[in-house]
N, C-alpha and C positions, 0 to 999 in steps of 0.2 A: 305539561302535555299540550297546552292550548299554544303556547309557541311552538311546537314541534307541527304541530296539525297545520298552523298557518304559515310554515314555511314549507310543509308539506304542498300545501295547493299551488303556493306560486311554484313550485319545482313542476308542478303539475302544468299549470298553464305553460310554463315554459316549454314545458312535452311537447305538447298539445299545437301550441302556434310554429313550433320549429325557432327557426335561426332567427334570434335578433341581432339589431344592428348595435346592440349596447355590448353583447357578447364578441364583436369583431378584434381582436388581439391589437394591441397598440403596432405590433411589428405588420398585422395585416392592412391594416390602415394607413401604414407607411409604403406602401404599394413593395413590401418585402423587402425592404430594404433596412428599416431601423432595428433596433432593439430597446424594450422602455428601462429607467432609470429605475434604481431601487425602488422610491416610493408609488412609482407607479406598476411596479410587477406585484407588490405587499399589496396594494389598494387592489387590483384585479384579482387575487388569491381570497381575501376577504368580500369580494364578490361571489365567488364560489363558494364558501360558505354561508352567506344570508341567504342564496337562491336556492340548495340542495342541501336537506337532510343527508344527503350521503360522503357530506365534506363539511372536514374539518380546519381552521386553522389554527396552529398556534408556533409558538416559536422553540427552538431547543436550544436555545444558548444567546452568548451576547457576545460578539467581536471584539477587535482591542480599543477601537473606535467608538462603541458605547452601540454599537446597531444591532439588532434583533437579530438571528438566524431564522429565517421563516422557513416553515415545514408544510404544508397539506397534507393531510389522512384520507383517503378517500375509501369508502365501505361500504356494501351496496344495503346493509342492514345497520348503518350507523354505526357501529363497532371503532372507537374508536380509542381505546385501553389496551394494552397488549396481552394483559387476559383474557379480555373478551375477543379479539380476532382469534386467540391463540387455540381458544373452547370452540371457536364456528370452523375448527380445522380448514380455515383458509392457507394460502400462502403466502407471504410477509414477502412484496417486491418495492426494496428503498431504492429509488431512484434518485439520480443529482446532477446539477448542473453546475458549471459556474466555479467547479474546485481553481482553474485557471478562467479569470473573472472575463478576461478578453476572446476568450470559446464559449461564445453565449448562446450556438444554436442549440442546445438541450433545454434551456427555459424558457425558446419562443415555442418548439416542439412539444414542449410539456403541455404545456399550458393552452395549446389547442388542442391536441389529444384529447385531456381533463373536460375542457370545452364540450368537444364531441360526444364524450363519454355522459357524462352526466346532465349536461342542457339540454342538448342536440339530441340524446339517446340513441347515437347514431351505432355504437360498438356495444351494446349493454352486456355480451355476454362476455366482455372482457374481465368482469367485475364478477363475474358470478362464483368464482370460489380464487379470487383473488385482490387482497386487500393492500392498495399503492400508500409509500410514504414520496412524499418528491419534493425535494428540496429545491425549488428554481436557481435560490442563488446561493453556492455556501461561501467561498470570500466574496462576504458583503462590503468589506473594506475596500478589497481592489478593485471591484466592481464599479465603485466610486470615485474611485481615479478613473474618470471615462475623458476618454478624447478620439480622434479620429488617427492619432499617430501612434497608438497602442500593439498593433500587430503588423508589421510590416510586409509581412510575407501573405497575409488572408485577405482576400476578396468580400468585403462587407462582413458586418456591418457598417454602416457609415460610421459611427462612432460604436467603444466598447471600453469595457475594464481592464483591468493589466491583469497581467498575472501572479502575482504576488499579493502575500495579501500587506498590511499597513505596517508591519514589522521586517516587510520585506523578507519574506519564508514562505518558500512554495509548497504550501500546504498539501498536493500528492507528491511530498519526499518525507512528509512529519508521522505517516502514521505508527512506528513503534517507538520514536523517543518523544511524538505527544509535548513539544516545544511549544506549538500555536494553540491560544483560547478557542479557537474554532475545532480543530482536532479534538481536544478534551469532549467540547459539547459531542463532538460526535460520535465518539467512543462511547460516550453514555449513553446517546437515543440508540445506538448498535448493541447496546451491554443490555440496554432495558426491551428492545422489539426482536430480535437475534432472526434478521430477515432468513429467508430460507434464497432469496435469488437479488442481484448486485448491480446498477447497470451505474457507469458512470462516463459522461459525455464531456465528448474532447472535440478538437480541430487540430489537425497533424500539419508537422511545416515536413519537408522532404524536398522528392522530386514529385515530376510531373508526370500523369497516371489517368487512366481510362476511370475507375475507381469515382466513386463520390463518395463509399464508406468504405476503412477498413475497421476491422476489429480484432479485440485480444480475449482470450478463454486460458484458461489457466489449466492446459491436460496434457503438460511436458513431465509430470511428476513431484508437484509442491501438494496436490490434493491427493485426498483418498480414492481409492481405483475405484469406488461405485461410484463419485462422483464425479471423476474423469471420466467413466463409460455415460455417464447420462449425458454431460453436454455434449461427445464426441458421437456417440449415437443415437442419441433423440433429440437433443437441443442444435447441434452445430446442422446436423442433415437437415431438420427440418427448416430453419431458420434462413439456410443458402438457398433452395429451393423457393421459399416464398419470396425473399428479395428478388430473385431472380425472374419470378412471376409480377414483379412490381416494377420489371425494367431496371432494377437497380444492383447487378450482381456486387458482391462484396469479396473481399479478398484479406488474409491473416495481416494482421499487423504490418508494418513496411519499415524492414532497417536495411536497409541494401549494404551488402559487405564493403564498396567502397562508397563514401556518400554521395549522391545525388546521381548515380551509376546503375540504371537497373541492370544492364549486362553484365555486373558482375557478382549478378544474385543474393539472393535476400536470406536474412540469417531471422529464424524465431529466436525470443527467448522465455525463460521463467523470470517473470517477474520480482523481485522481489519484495517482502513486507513493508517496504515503507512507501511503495506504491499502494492505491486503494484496490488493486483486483489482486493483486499480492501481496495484501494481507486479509480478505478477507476470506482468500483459499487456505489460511492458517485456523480461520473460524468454519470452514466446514459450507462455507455461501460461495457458490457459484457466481462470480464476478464477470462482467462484462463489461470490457471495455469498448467504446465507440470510438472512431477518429473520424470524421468527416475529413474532406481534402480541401483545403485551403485557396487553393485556385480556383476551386469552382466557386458560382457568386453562390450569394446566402440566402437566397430562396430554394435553390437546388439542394444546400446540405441542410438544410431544417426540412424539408419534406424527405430528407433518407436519413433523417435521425428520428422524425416523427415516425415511418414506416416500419423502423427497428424497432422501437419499441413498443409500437402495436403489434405487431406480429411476435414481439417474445412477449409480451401479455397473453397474447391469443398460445403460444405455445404451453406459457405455462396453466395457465385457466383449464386446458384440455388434461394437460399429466401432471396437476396438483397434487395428488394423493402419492404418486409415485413421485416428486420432489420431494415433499414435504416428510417421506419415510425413509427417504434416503439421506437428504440431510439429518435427520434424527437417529439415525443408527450411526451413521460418521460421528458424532458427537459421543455419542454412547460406548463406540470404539475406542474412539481418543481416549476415552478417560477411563479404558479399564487398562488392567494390569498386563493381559496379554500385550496391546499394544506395545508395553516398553520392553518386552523381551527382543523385539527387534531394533539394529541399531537407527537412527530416526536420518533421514538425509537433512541436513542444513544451508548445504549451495550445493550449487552445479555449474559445470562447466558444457557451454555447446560445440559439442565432435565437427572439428571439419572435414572427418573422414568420410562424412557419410550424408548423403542427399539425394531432393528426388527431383527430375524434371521435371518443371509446371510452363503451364501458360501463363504468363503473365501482359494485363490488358494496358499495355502503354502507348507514348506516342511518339513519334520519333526524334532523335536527338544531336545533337554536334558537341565533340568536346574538341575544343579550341587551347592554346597557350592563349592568358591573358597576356597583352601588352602592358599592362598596369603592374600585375603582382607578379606576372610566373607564374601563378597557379593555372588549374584548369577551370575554363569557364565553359559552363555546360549551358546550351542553345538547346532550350525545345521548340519544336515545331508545335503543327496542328495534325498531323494525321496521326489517325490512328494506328498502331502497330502491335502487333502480337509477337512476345517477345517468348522464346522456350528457354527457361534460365535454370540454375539450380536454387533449389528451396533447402536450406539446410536445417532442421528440425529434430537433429538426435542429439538429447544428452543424456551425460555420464554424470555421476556424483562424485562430487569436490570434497562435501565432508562429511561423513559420519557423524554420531555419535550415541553414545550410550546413554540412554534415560534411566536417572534414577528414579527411587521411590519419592522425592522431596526433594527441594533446593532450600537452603538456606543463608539468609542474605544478611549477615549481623547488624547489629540496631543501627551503629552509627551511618549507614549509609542508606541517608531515610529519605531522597532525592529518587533513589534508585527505585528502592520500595513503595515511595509515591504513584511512578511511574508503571509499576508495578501493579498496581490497584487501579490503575485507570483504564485497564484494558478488562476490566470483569474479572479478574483472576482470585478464585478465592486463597486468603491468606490464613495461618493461625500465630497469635504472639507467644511468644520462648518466653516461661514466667520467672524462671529462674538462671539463673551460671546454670551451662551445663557445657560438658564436655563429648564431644563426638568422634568418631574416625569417619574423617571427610575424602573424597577424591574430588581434586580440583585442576588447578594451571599456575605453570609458572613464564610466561611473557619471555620471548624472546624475538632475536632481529627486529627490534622494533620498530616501526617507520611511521613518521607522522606525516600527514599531507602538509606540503608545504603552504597551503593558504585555504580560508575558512571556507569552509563548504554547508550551506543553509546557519550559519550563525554560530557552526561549533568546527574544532580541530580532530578531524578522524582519523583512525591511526591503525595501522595495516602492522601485524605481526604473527609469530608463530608463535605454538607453545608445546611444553613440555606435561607431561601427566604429571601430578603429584597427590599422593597419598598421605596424609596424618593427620595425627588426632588435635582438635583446636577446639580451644574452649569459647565458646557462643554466651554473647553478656544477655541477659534479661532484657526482655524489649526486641532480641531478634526476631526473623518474618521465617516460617517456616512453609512451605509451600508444595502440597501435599498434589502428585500428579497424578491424582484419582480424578480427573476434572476435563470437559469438553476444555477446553484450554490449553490442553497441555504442550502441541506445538506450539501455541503462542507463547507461554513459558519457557520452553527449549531456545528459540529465538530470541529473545530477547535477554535471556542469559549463559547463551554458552558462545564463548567471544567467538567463535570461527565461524558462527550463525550471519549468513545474509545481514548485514543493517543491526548486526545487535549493538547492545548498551554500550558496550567493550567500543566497536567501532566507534559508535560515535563520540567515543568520551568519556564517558560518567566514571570511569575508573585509570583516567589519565594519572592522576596523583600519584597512583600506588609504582609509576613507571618515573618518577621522578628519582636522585639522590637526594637525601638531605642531610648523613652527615658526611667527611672530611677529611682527610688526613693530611698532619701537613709535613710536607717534601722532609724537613729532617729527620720526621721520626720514621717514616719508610725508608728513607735511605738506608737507615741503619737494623729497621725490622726487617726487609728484601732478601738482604743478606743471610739475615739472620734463616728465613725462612726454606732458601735455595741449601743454606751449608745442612740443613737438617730435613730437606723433603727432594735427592738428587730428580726423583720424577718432574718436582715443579720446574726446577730450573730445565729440564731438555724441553717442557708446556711454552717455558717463555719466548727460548731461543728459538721454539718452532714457527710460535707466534711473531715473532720478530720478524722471521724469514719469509712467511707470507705475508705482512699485512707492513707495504713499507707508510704507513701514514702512523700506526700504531709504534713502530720502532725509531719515527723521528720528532715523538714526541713525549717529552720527559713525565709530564703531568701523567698521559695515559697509562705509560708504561708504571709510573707506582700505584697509581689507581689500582690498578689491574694488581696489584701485589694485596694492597686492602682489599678487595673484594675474594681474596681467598684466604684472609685471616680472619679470627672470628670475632673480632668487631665488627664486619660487616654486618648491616641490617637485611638480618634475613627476613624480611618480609617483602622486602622489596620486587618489583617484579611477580608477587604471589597474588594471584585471584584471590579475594577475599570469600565470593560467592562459592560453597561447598556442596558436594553432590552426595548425598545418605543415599547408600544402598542396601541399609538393612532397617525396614520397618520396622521391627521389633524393639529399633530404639528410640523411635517416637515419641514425645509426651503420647500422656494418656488422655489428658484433658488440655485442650489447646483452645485458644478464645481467637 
């Protein structure tokens, strides 16, 4: 109590006398030009902790490099356990910087903010029924790879971090195969605080643009329709509005249909999971993405990333009760039963049928033939130009599917399972053998990306329904979709899912051969097979007739005669992972 009191007073005096010059940002000091190194953004965070009872520091993980993940808690009642914010029905806003370590204006931004907030007492009713988590730097690793030739294409800092973190893994493409130690830590301070609102802070490369922010909201149809009505009609209105009132209007994310081309209009899209604002519209949080423009210098995009996220504080501090009820019913949805009566969307594709005119605030441009490549070399100017383009913003759904009551993932693929568990997902263990009628997949057209994408082989295919009964060894993971989670479940195990398991891998094996037959003894089984099934032989010679690579080649063509005998292994090509659609045959007691 007596150290609470006396860091009470100094928080006080600090009130009291306004802005010190101890409080001035290493980036402010650098007449807006710098950005401070890890130990000196940690050492300024633990500042804000000795001077204000209403901040907290600590760390949620440890990098591959051995360095701390630093977090600040800020609570205007010291609440700094996720039961205790959770009981003062505040709202939980995780903010972060630094996921791409050489986009550092979100932790010079923060961090004056925070300054303001709690020193300065210059915004206090930001805090009044909303409790910040903000991460300054989360690749701490790449962060540290800092030099001045790290981003080629952005306008300051003088020096910054890469974008990768030390294992070389760009940590917003990890979040559902959960590869990088950083990701794990984060899954867990997300599994243990489950924020109600998502803001994560970038610096965009493109073209050249009126713009100093743009940004991304998740309301194409990956979220639940209340929580697409709330950012679309309370958070997105009011949010453009106030930017707009701050001189800094903002504008939808920037992919121009051909690159670097605004005139030939800009395509949204849904995000997918292994991005961080699409995946935490699979958790029911309202994700916010920020891009600053990279051309402009980095005093201009840290005061319109510090402005965004004052004003979505100020946004949500006002309609707290109404976030915080709407996320909690999303959740409570997800995880009842009506939910799965419908088929669940897992991708989407964007309609180019259909668009709308916009203004778009650009400057003007030349595209030239390069004399170097042949390509087109695109010249901007300085003036300003208001461009009327097409904005294309309609999509359609790619895939379905049907939610079962449970997934079940048998023992030995406990990699899978692992993974599985580290996104909060409650599990139960299969205590005995037991046998099921499962519907699953059987893999077909298969295609593997020809070269490594984040550190794994991803593999594009279609598949076929399959139904039958398979017997589940003891030790299987049974996973019961009565649970907020349950898109994140669907995702990550039904392969034709955005970014799931399947894509990235984790069930490459089961798409391999491994046994064999060899050329004499098909020679003479072929035959044998054709004289006594005349259907196969008109299958072969049809296959022959289309497919001239398969008919000038010997190996294929007997292969192809085993794999319709029954030594083939039939497992092959079969999804292991099985979908129970009847509760009733559930253990009863599951651990």
């Amino acid at each position: 109590m007596k150290i609470f009191t006396t860091t009470f007073i100094i928080y006080l005096l600090f009130s009291l006398f306004g802005y010190s010059q101890n409080w001035e940002t290493y980036y402010e000091k650098s007449g807006y030009k710098e950005t401070p190194r890890y130990d000196k953004t940690v050492r300024f965070c633990r500042q804000f902790e000795n001077a204000s009872p209403m901040v907290h520091y600590t760390g949620f993980g440890v990098s591959p490099q051995g360095r701390e993940l630093p977090l600040l808690i800020i609570d205007k009642k010291g609440n700094f356990d996720p039961a205790g914010v959770k009981a003062s029905k505040n709202a939980v806003v995780l903010i972060q910087a630094c996921i791409h370590a050489g986009e550092c204006d979100g932790k010079d931004a923060g961090l004056m903010l925070i300054r303001d907030i709690v020193i300065n007492n210059k915004y206090p009713q930001l805090l009044e029924h909303v409790t910040i988590l903000f991460i300054p730097i989360f690749n701490v690793d790449g962060h540290e790879r800092f030099g001045e030739h790290n981003r080629i294409n952005q306008n300051g800092p003088r020096e910054s971090g890469w974008r990768t973190n030390a294992m070389n893994l760009n940590l917003n493409r990890d979040f559902m195969k959960a590869d990088a130690p950083e990701t794990r830590a984060w899954l867990s301070l997300f599994n243990e605080w489950q924020p109600d609102f998502f803001i994560d802070c970038h610096v965009t490369d493109g073209a050249d643009y009126q713009y100093v922010l743009t940004y991304g909201l998740e309301i194409f149809g990956n979220c639940e329709p209340s929580i697409t009505g709330w950012q679309k009609n309370r958070y997105l209105k009011e949010i453009e509005m106030r930017m707009n009132s701050s001189k800094l209007p903002i504008f939808p994310y920037i992919e121009f249909r051909n690159w670097h081309d605004p005139r030939s209009g800009i395509e949204a899209g849904v995000a997918p999971p292994m991005l961080s604002q699409g995946y935490t519209a699979l958790r029911n949080t309202p994700g916010l993405l920020i891009e600053t423009h990279m051309l402009k210098d980095y005093k201009t995009r840290v005061n319109a990333t510090y402005e965004m996220i004052k004003n979505t504080l100020s946004i949500i501090s006002e309609d707290y009760e109404n976030l915080v009820k709407i996320v909690q019913q999303a959740n409570n949805d997800v995880g009842s039963a009506s939910f799965r009566k419908t088929p669940l969307p897992v991708d989407f594709e964007l309609s180019q049928k259909d668009s709308t005119m916009v203004d778009f605030l650009g400057v003007d441009y030349t595209i030239e033939k390069s004399d170097l490549t042949g390509g087109n070399w695109f010249k901007y100017g300085t003036t300003p130009t208001t461009f009327k383009i097409p904005y294309f913003d309609r999509f359609t759904v790619k895939t379905r599917v049907d939610l079962p009551e449970a997934y079940i993932i048998p023992a030995e693929w406990k990699d899978v399972i692992e993974r599985v568990k580290l996104h909060g997902i409650k599990t139960s263990i299969l205590e005995r053998e037991t046998k099921f009628t499962v519907k699953s997949y059987r893999f077909k057209n298969i295609k593997y990306n020809s070269k490594s994408y984040e550190g794994r082989q991803t593999v594009e295919f279609d598949v076929d329904p399959v139904q039958e009964e398979r017997v589940y060894q003891a030790g299987s993971v049974i996973i019961d979709m009565n649970q907020a989670l349950a898109k994140v479940i669907a995702y990550l195990l039904e392969p034709k899912a955005s970014t799931s398991l399947a894509y990235w891998g984790f069930f490459n094996s089961i798409l391999e051969q491994k046994e064999y037959s060899e050329s004499y003894v098909m020679e003479t089984m072929a035959r044998e097979m054709m004289k006594s099934d005349p259907a196969l032989k008109e299958e072969f010679e049809k296959k022959k007739a289309a497919d001239p690579k398969f008919a000038d080649s010997s190996w294929d063509m007997l292969n192809w005669f085993y794999s319709k005998s029954p030594y083939w292994d039939n497992k092959k090509d079969v999804y292991p992972v099985g979908k129970i659609f009847d509760r009733s045959v559930l253990p009863v007691v599951l651990k």
